[in-house]
Each structure stands twice: as structure tokens, then as C-alpha cells.
C-alpha positions in Angstrom: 8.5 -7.3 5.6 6.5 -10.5 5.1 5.8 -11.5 1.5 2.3 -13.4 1.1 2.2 -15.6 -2.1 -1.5 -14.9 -2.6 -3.3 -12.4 -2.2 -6.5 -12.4 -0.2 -9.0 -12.1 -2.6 -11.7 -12.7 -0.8 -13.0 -9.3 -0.1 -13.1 -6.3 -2.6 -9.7 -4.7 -1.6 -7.6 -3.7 -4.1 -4.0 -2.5 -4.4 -3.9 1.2 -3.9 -1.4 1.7 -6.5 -2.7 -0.4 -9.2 -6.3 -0.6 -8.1 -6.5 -4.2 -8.9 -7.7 -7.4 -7.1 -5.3 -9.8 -8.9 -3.6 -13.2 -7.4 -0.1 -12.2 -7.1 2.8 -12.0 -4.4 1.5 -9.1 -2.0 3.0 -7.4 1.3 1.0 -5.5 4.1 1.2 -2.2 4.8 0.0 -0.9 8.0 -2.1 2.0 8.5 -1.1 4.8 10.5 -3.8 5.4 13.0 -5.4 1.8 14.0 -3.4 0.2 16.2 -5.0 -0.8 19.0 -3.1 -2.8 21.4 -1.3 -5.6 19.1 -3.6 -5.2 16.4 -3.3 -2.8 13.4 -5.5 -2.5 10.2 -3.4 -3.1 7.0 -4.3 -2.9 3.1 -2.7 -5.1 0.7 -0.3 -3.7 -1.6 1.5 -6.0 -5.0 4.8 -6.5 -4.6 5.6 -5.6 -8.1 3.7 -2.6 -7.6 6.3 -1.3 -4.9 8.7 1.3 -5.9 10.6 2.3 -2.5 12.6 5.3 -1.8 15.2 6.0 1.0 15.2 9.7 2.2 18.6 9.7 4.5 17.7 13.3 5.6 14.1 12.8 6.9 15.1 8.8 7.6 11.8 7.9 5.7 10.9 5.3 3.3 8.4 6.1 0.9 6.7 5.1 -2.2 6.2 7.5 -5.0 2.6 7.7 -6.4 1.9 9.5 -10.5 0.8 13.1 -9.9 -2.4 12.5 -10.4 -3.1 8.9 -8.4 -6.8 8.6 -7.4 -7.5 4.8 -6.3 -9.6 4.0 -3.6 -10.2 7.2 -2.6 -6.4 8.0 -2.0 -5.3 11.2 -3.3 -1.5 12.1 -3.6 0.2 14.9 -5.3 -2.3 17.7 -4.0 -5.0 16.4 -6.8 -8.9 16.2 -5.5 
């Protein structure tokens, strides 16, 4: 995983899990779906933002979002 020291801050993406647009080290995170060829859309996600899990029995790696998490739209934890 690439590690950007700045952040793009050009457009008005923010981090999913903090729902901020701030100048700090940042990673993307493809998005399952877009790839097209050897392209792929990606949103940018704060390093320090990243909590990641190993699940050895599904061989996933996942990040786990608050209950109710509502940022950009995103919903996790059943919540509307």
C-alpha cells in the first residue's frame, strides 16, 4: 500500500471515516466495481484514520466503522 504524504486537496473528497479534507499522510483505497482495464476509481482514506482487522477464516482485511457511521453517504452497521 502506497502512503501519499499529502493529500489531494484539491477537490471536495473527504475521508470516509473521518469525513474530513485535511493535509495529512493518506492511502488509496480502491473501489470495488470501477475497474476498467488498468484503471480503477479510488477515494482517499487518512492513514491515521485506518484501523485494520485480519479475519484468518474468511482471509479478509477489513476496517471497522462506529455503529452508526454516516459520511459521504456510506452507511455501515445496518443504519439508514
Amino acid at each position: 500500500m502506497k502512503i501519499f504524504k499529502h493529500r489531494n486537496t484539491s477537490g471536495k473528497d473527504r475521508c470516509i471515516i473521518c469525513g474530513k479534507n485535511r493535509d495529512v499522510p493518506t492511502v488509496l483505497i480502491a473501489q470495488d466495481g470501477t475497474r476498467l482495464d488498468n484503471n480503477e476509481a479510488a477515494i482517499q482514506v487518512c492513514v491515521d484514520c485506518l484501523v485494520l482487522r485480519y479475519a484468518p477464516q474468511g482471509c479478509m482485511i477489513y476496517q471497522m466503522l462506529p455503529l452508526q457511521h454516516t459520511t459521504m453517504g456510506i452507511v455501515s452497521g445496518g443504519k439508514t
